[in-house]
C-alpha positions as CSV (number, residue, x, y, z in Angstrom):
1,X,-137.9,11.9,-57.8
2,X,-134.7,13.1,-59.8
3,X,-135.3,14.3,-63.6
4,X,-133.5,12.4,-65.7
5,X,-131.4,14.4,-67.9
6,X,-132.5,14.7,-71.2
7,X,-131.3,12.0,-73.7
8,X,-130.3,14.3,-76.7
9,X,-129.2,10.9,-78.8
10,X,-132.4,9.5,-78.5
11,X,-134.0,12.8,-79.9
12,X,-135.9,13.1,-83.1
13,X,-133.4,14.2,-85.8
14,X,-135.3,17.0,-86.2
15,X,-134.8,18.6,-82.2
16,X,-131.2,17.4,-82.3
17,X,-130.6,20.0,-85.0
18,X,-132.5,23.0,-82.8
19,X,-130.2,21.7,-79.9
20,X,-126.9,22.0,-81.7
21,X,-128.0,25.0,-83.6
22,X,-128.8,26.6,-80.2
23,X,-126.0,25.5,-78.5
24,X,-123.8,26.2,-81.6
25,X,-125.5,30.2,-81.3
26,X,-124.9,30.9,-77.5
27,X,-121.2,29.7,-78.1
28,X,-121.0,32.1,-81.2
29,X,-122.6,34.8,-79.6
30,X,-120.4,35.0,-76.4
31,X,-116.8,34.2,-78.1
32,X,-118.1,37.5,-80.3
33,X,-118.9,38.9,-77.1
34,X,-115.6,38.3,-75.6
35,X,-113.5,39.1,-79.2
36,X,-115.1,42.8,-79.6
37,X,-113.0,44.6,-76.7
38,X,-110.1,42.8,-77.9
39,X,-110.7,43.5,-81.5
40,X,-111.4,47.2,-80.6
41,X,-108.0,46.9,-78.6
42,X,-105.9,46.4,-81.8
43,X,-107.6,49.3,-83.4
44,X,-105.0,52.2,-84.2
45,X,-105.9,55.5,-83.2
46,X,-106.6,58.2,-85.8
47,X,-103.5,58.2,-87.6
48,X,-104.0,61.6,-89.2
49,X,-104.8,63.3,-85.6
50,X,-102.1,61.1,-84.2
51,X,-99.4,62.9,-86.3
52,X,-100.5,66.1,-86.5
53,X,-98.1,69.0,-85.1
54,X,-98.4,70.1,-82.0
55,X,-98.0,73.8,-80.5
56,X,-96.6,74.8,-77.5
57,X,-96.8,77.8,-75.5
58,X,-93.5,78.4,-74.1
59,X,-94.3,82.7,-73.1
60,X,-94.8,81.9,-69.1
61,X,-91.5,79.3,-69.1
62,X,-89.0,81.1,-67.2
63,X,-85.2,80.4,-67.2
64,X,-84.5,77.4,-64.8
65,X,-87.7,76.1,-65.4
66,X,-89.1,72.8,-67.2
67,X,-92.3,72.0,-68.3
68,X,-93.9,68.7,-70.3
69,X,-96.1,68.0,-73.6
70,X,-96.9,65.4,-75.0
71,X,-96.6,64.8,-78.6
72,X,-97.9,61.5,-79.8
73,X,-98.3,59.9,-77.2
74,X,-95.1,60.4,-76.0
75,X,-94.0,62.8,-73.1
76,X,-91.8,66.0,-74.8
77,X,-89.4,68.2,-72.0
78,X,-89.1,71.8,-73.1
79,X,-86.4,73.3,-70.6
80,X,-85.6,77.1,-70.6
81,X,-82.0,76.8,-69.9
82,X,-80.2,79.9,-68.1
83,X,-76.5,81.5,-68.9
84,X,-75.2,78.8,-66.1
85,X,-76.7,76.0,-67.5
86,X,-75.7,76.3,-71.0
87,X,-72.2,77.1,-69.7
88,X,-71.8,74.0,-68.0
89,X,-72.9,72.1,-70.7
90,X,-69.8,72.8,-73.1
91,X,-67.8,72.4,-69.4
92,X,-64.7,69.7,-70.3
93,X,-65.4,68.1,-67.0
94,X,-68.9,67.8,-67.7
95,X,-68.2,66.5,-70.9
96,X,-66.1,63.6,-69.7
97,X,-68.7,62.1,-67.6
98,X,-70.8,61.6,-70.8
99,X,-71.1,58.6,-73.5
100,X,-72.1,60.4,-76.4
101,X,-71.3,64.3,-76.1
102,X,-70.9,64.8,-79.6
103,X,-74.4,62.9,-80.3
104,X,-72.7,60.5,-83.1
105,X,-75.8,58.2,-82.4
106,X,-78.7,59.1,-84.7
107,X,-81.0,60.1,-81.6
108,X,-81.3,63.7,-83.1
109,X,-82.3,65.3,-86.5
110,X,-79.4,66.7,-87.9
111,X,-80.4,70.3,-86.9
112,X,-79.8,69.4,-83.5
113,X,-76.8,67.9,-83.4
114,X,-74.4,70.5,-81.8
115,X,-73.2,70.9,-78.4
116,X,-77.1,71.9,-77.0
117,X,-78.7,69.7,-79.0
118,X,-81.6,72.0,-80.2
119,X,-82.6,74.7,-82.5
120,X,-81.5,77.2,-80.3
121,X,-79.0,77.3,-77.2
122,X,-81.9,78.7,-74.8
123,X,-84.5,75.7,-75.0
124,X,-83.5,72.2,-75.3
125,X,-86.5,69.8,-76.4
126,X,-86.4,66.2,-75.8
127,X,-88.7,63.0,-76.0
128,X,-88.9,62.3,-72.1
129,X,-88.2,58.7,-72.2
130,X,-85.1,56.5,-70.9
131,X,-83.5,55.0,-73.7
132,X,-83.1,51.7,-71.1
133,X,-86.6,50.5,-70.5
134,X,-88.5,53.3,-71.6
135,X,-88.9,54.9,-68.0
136,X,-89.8,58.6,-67.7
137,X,-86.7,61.0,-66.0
138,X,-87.4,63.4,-63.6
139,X,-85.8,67.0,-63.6
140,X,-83.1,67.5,-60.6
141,X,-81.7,71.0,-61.0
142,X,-80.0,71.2,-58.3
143,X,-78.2,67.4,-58.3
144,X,-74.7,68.7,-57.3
145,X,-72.8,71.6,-57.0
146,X,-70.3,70.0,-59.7
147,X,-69.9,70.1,-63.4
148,X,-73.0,67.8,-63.2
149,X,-75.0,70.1,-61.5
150,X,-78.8,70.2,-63.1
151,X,-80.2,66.7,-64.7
152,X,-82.6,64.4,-65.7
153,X,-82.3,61.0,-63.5
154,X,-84.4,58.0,-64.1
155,X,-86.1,56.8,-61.2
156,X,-86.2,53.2,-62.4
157,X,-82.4,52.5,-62.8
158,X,-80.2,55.0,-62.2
159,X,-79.5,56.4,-65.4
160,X,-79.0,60.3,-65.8
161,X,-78.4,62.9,-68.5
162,X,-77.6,66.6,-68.7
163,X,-79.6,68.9,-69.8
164,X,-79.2,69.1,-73.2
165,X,-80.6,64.8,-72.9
166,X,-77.0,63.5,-73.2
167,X,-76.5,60.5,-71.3
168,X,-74.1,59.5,-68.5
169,X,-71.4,57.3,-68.8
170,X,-71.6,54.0,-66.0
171,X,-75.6,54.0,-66.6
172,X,-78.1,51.6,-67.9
173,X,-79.1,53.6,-70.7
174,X,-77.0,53.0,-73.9
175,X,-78.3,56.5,-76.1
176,X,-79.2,60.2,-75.4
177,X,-82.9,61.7,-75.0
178,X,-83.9,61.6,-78.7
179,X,-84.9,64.8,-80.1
180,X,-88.1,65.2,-82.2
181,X,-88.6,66.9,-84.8
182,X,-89.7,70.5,-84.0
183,X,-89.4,74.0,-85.5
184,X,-89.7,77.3,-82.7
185,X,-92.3,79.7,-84.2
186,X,-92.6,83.3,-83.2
187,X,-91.3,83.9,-80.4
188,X,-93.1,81.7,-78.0
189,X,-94.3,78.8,-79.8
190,X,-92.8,75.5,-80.2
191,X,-94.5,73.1,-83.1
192,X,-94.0,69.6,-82.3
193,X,-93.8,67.0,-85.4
194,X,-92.7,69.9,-87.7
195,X,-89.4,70.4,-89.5
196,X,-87.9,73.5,-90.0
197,X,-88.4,74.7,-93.9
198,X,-86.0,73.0,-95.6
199,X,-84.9,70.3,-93.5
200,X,-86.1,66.8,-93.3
201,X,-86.0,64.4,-90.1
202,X,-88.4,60.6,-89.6
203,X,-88.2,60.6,-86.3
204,X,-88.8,56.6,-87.0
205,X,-85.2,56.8,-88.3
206,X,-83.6,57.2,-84.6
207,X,-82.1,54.5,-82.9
208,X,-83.6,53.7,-80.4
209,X,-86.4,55.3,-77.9
C-alpha cells in the first residue's frame, strides 16, 4: 500500500500552525545559514590596522635590484636604481617614448613629482599596479639595449613604463605607476602610508589606480 500524503488542509487548526511555524523555522534558519558568509563578506577589514604605516627594510637591496611590499593591500615596488639607470631616465630619447614624462597627471604626491619621481634619485617607489586593468608589471632590466633599456611590462596587455613608473606611449595604460605616500627614514627604512613632516598627500586623491 502507498501512504497517502498528509492532507495539511484538512488538519486541525491547531497542527496547521506547528506545520507552518516549522516549515516557516527551517526556511529562516537556512537563508541565515546561507546570508552569514555573505554578510561576513562585506565586512571591512580593520580600518585602523588597514592604514597604518608600513616599514621597509631596504639595507640588503643592492643597486639593480627590485624587491615588493605590500602596503594596504596593494603591491609597493621599491627599486634601488644604479648611476645608469637614473641616467637614462632624464635621456631625451627615453623621454619621447613616454606619455606623461613630466607627471602632469595627479598619480604622485607633489614631493614626487620631478624627473625620478621619488624622494630621492636612488630609490623610486611605486604602487605595482597597471593603471589599465589593474594587472601587476613585472621587472625587465634588461628589455633592450636602447634608451628603453630596464622596465616594468604588464603581462596582461602590453603596457610598459620606465623605471621611475612613467608610462609608455602606444600602450593600454592611460597614467603612470602612482606613487604612495612614503617618507625614507634612517638610512634603510622606507615608511609606507607616511608623509614627509610637513607635507600632505590622500593618496585617494590620484587619478586613477
Amino acid at each position: 500500500m502507498t501512504e497517502e500524503p498528509a492532507d495539511t488542509e484538512n488538519q486541525p487548526p491547531g497542527r496547521r500552525s506547528f506545520l507552518g511555524l516549522v516549515t516557516t523555522a527551517g526556511v529562516a534558519t537556512g537563508a541565515a545559514a546561507c546570508a552569514i558568509p555573505f554578510v561576513e563578506s562585506l565586512q571591512p577589514p580593520d580600518s585602523m590596522a588597514a592604514h597604518l604605516p608600513v616599514d621597509v627594510d631596504i639595507s640588503h637591496l643592492a643597486p639593480g635590484q627590485q624587491m615588493t611590499a605590500a602596503w594596504q593591500g596593494k603591491p609597493v615596488f621599491i627599486i634601488h636604481r644604479t648611476p645608469e639607470d637614473l641616467s637614462r631616465l632624464q635621456d631625451a630619447a627615453l623621454i619621447a617614448l613616454l606619455r606623461d614624462p613630466e607627471s602632469e597627471a595627479h598619480q604622485q604626491p607633489d614631493y614626487t613629482r620631478n624627473w625620478h619621481r621619488s624622494l630621492v634619485p636612488e630609490y623610486g617607489v611605486y604602487v605595482g599596479i597597471c593603471t589599465h586593468l589593474g594587472c601587476v608589471p613585472t621587472y625587465v632590466k634588461e628589455s633592450t639595449s636602447g634608451p628603453a633599456e630596464g622596465l616594468y611590462g604588464c603581462p596582461c596587455h602590453g603596457s610598459r613604463f620606465d623605471l621611475a613608473g612613467r608610462v609608455f606611449k602606444g600602450v593600454p595604460a592611460p597614467y603612470n605607476l602612482p606613487v604612495p605616500p612614503y617618507v625614507i627614514s634612517g638610512a634603510s627604512t622606507i615608511r609606507l602610508g607616511e608623509n614627509p613632516a610637513g607635507k600632505t598627500f590622500d593618496f585617494g586623491s590620484i587619478v586613477q589606480i
